[in-house]
C-alpha positions, 0 to 999 in steps of 0.5 A, a space after each residue: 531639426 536644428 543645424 548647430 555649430 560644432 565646437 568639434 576641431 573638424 568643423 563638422 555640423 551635429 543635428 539633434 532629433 526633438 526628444 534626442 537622449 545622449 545614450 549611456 552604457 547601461 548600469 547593470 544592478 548588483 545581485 544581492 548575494 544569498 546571505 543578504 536576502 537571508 538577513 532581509 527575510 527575517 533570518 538569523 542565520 547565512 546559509 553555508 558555502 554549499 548551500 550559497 552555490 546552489 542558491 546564487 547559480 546561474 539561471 540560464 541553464 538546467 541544474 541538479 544537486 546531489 544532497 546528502 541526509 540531513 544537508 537541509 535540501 528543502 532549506 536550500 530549495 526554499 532560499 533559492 526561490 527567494 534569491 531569484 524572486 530577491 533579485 527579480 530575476 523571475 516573477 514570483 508567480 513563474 517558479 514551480 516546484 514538485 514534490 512526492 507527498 502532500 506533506 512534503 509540498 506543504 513544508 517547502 510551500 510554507 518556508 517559501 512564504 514565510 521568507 517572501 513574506 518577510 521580504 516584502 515588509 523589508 524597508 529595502 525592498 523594491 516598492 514594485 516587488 513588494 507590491 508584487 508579492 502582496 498578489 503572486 506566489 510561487 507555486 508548490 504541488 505534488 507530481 500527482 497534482 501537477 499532472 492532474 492539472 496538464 490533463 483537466 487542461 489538455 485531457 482533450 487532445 488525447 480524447 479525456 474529458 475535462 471534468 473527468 472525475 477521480 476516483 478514490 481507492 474505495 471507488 477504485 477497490 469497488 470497479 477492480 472487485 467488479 470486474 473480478 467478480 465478473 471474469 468467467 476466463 480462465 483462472 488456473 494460473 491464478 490461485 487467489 482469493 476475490 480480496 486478494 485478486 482486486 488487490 492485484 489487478 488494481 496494482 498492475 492496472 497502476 503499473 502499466 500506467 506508470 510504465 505507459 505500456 498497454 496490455 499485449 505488449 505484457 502480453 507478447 512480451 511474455 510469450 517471447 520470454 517464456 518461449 526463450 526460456 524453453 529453447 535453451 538446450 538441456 545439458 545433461 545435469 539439468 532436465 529443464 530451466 531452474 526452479 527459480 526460473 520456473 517460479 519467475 514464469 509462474 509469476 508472469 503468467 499469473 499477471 497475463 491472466 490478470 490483464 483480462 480482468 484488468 481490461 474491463 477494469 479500465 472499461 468500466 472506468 470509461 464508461 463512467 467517465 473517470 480515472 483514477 490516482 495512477 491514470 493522472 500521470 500516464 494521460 499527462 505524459 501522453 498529452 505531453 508527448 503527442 502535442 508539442 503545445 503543451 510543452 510550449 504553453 508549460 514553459 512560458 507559463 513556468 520560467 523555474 522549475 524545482 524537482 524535489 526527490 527526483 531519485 525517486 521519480 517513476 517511468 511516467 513522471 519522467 517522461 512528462 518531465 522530460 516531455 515539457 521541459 527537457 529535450 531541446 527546449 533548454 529549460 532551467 531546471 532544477 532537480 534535488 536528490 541523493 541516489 542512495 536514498 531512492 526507496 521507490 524501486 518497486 514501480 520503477 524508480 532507480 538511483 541512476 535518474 541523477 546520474 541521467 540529468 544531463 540527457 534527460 535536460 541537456 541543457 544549451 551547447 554553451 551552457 550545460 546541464 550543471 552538477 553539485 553538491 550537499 554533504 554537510 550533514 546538520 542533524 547528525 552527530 560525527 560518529 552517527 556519520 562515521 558508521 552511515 558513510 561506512 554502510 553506505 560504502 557498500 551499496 551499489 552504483 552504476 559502473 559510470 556514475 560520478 563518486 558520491 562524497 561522504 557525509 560531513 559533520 556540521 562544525 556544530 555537531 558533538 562526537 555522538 555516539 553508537 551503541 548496537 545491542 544483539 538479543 536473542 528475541 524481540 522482547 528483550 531488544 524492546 525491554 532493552 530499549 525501554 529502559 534505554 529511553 526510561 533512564 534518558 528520559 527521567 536523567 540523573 537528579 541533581 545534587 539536591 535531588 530534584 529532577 533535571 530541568 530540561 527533558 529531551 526529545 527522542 524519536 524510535 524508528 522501526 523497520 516495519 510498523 508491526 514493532 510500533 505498538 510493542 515497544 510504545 506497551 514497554 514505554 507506557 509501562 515506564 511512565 513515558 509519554 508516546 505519541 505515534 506519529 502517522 496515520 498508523 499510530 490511530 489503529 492502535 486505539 481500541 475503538 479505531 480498531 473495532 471500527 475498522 475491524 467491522 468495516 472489514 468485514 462488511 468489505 470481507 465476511 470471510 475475514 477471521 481475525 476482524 470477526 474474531 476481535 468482534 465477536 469477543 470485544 466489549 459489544 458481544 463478549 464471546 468466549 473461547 469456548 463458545 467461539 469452538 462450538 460457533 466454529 463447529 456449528 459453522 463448519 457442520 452448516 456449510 457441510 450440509 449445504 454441500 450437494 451430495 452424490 445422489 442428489 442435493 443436500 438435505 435440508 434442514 428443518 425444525 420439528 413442526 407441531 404434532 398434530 399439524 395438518 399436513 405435517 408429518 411430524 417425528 416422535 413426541 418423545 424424541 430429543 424431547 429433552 433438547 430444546 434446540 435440537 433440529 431434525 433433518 428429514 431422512 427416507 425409510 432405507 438408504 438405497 442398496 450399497 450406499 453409505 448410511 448416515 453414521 447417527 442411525 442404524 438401519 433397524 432403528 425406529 426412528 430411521 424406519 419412520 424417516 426422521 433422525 435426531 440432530 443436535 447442534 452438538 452432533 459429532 462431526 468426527 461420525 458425521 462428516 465422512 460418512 452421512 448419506 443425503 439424498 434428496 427429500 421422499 415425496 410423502 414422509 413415513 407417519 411416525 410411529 411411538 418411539 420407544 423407550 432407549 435402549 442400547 444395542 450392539 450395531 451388528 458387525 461388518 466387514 472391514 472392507 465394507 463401505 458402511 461404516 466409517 475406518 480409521 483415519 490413520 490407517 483407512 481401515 475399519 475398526 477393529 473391535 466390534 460391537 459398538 454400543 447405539 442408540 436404537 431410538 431417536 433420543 441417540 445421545 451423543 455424549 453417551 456414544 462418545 464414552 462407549 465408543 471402542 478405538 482402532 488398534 493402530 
């Protein structure tokens, strides 16, 4: 320490500390405002006044952003990500963004790159940042990935492994048709098909995972209301709840006879160690809300977070959210979405999420959740926006939400226009707006005759994905070139669709139109006709199989060789002219007071020697009513020489008799008798079918 005079008037002595620096107010760096870092990106335009607010907010505090149609949300997102990293007010590697799609993470990931990038060659860029950046990047993923991650990290602490594996929707489909396949219980209220039931269990195991709620609580849940459904009193108008009603508890139970099947669905995928697609969010928010760790370790590890679509967020995913990074935790987040574009309702998103921001993320006592907003529309013309606003007026909202602006026009939009056209049926409206399309397209030539220079680009949306291949037909016939984006737009081409026809039905034999497209494309080319005797030989096929009243169905064989030891032979000259007829094995007589077979009369040869002549022609109209199948005799009857055809009158019955077969229309007997038969085993039944008498009604 040093002792030195002081030049002060007082005459006091100052000592100096080795090392001592006279302390200066601290010289805070002025942010670089939205427009700056957008020029330093590489970009040739400044964002609006809108999308500046949203971009310089305050980062102390949680923040959501009602974004219109076509406001440029990802835009905004992207520019605020390089606005916090610009004026180093979070670390690259810290900020995390969620989307829904794969597609969507992939777009606002590649914008936040391109700007941080751009940033980082900037010559005014600070040499530790751009160092910085060369190393780190934010990170973009889905809701579904994000979740995937929380459980492969803390899987344990609710008894998941961490190397559980996912299984995929075939593998998923394969467990679900399983357990199907397996369930003896009691199926009455379920009137569905193997196919359809999968389909139903798989959907309802996914939604009682987003909606976290375990299968007794469906269970009592639906007792309870049932139950209060049939207290009611019965006024004197009605005997009993509704139809409507009715249907409703219909549908509830069908579900709880699903829960069953659903149950050994999840035990076969614990017993295999995996989870599935819908798994990821229900075990993530689990881990989340059992174990404040998790919520600690996420914050410090994420200091932003960006919720893209949070309108269209489900039950699970908010209560992982608000489980890490709500609550009292004060974390800066920032959601984006618009409540009159949520599309997820049916697995429990609502429009109302935005308007419970502030008690999802409440935010600090001084510093709460904030509110703003986009609605200045850039991709739409003003008369595209005057009719949106004046359709969106209408939808509903909830009783305390905070109004909605309307949509503005960017101060580069044109008038626009709206044209609305009535058809009486689809093809005219796809006639009409093919040649809508054709003449845009091909335009007015010019003076000279040529055709104009430039060409737009015009995109078709439809309500549902069946209009596509129609109206891409009508424009292919207009010379338009047509692309369908999507996944979709692949089964259209014809080989696609021939293989996914076969994958069905390998998946599903009894799937009639994969099978048809097969059998009567370029591979087998089978005609209509063909296709009727295929069905008929088919529907006669699983009728023989079918266990009759006496016994089990009769079986059908082929004629052995004549002669054979041990075999027993029909006629050498019956059905001698059909190469493909077979012969079904038939007892001398049918037993007293049953019903004979309609291709034989009891005094025939043929059927004394126990053998009746069949044809893949065979009438099912005769035959599928009335034909008897007993089981098999022990020793076949030898038969004997049939003799030559000859036509005789059946001998006439009662027309209360059981014998032979009554009219299908009125349930009687025939009225007219004889009716001309074949007495030998060569019955012909094109000859029976042109002698046959009809019913008089």
């Amino acid at each position: 320490m040093t002792r030195r005079a002081s030049g002060a008037a007082d005459g006091q002595l100052a000592f100096d500390l080795p090392g001592f620096v006279e302390p200066r107010a601290a010289v805070v760096p002025e942010l670089l405002d939205p427009a700056e870092v957008a020029r330093r990106c590489g970009l040739s335009y400044a964002p609006s006044p809108e999308q500046a607010a949203v971009v310089q907010a305050p980062v102390d505090r949680p923040m959501v952003v009602v974004a219109g149609a076509g406001s440029g949300k990802t835009e905004t997102m992207a520019a605020r990500v390089a606005w916090l990293v610009a004026n180093q007010l979070v670390a690259p590697e810290a900020v995390l963004g969620l989307t829904f799609t794969r597609k969507a993470a992939s777009e606002l990931g590649a914008r936040i790159r391109l700007r941080l990038t751009a940033l980082a060659a900037h010559p005014d860029t600070d040499q530790a940042l751009r160092e910085r950046l060369e190393v780190a990047s934010p990170t973009v993923a889905t809701y579904h990935g994000y979740a995937a991650g929380i459980v492969a990290e803390h899987g344990l602490r609710i008894g998941v492994e961490p190397g559980a594996g996912v299984l995929g929707p075939a593998m998923c489909w394969g467990q679900a048709a399983t357990a199907v396949a397996a369930h003896t219980g009691d199926m009455s209220d379920v009137a569905l098909g193997l196919v359809t039931t999968t389909e139903d269990v798989l959907q309802l195991a996914a939604e009682l995972g987003e909606h976290d709620i375990a299968p007794d609580r469906l269970r009592s849940w639906t007792s309870r209301l049932e139950a209060q459904m049939y207290a009611y009193p019965v006024t004197g108008r009605t005997k009993g709840p509704y139809a409507d009603v009715l249907k409703m508890l219909a549908r509830q139970r069908s579900r709880v006879a699903l829960l069953p099947m659903v149950e050994a669905f999840e035990a076969r995928k614990r017993a295999a160690g995996a989870i599935d697609y819908a798994d990821q969010v229900a075990y993530a928010a689990r881990a989340a809300t059992s174990s404040p760790e998790v919520g600690r370790r996420e914050r410090a590890r994420w200091r932003v977070v960006l919720l893209d679509e949070y309108q269209d967020t489900s039950v699970g995913q908010l209560r992982m959210l608000e489980a890490l990074f709500g609550g009292d935790a004060h974390h800066p987040v920032l959601a984006v979405g618009d409540p009159r574009q949520s599309i997820y309702g049916w697995r429990g998103a609502s429009s109302g999420t935005i308007e419970r921001f502030p008690r999802t993320f409440p935010g600090a006592p001084d510093r709460p959740a904030q509110r703003l907003t986009l609605s200045t529309s850039w991709r739409n013309d003003q008369a595209v926006l005057a009719v949106a606003n004046r359709v969106a007026a209408d939808l509903p909202q909830p009783a305390d939400a905070a109004p909605l602006p309307d949509l503005t026009a960017a101060p580069t939009a044109g008038p626009g226009e709206v044209r609305v056209g009535l058809y009486e049926t689809v093809a005219e409206e796809t006639a009409a707006l093919a040649d809508r399309l054709a003449a845009q397209w091909h335009g007015r030539p010019g003076d000279d005759g040529a055709p104009p220079a430039g060409r737009p680009t015009i995109a078709v949306l439809a309500r549902r994905r069946a209009q596509l291949p129609g109206i891409a037909a009508a424009m292919r016939e207009r010379g338009l070139p047509v692309e369908v984006v999507g996944l979709g737009g692949l089964l259209d081409v014809p080989e696609v669709s021939d293989v996914v026809a076969t994958l069905t039905v390998l998946v599903d034999p009894t799937a009639g139109d994969a099978l048809g497209r097969l059998l009567t494309g370029a591979r087998w080319r089978i005609g209509p006709r063909d296709l009727a005797a295929l069905e008929a030989r088919a529907r006669h096929l699983v009728r023989g199989r079918r266990p009759g009243p006496d016994g089990p169905a009769a079986d059908t064989v082929t004629a052995p060789t004549e002669g054979a030891a041990g075999s027993s032979s029909p006629p050498s000259g019956a059905a001698s002219s059909r190469p493909s007829t077979t012969w079904v094995r038939r007892p001398p007589t049918p037993p007293t007071g049953t019903a004979g077979c309609a291709g034989w009369a009891p005094s025939s040869a043929c059927c004394a020697a126990g053998w009746a002549s069949r044809c893949p022609t065979w009438s099912t109209r005769w035959s599928a009513r009335w034909v008897w199948r007993p089981s098999w005799p022990a020793t076949p009857t030898p038969a004997p020489a049939a003799p030559a055809p000859t036509w005789t009158p059946c001998t006439p019955s009662p027309r209360s008799s059981p014998t032979w077969p009554s009219c299908r229309r009125c349930r009687r007997s025939w009225a007219t008798w004889p009716m001309p038969r074949c007495a030998s085993a060569a019955w012909s039944p094109a000859r029976s079918r042109s002698t046959r008498r009809r019913c008089s009604c």
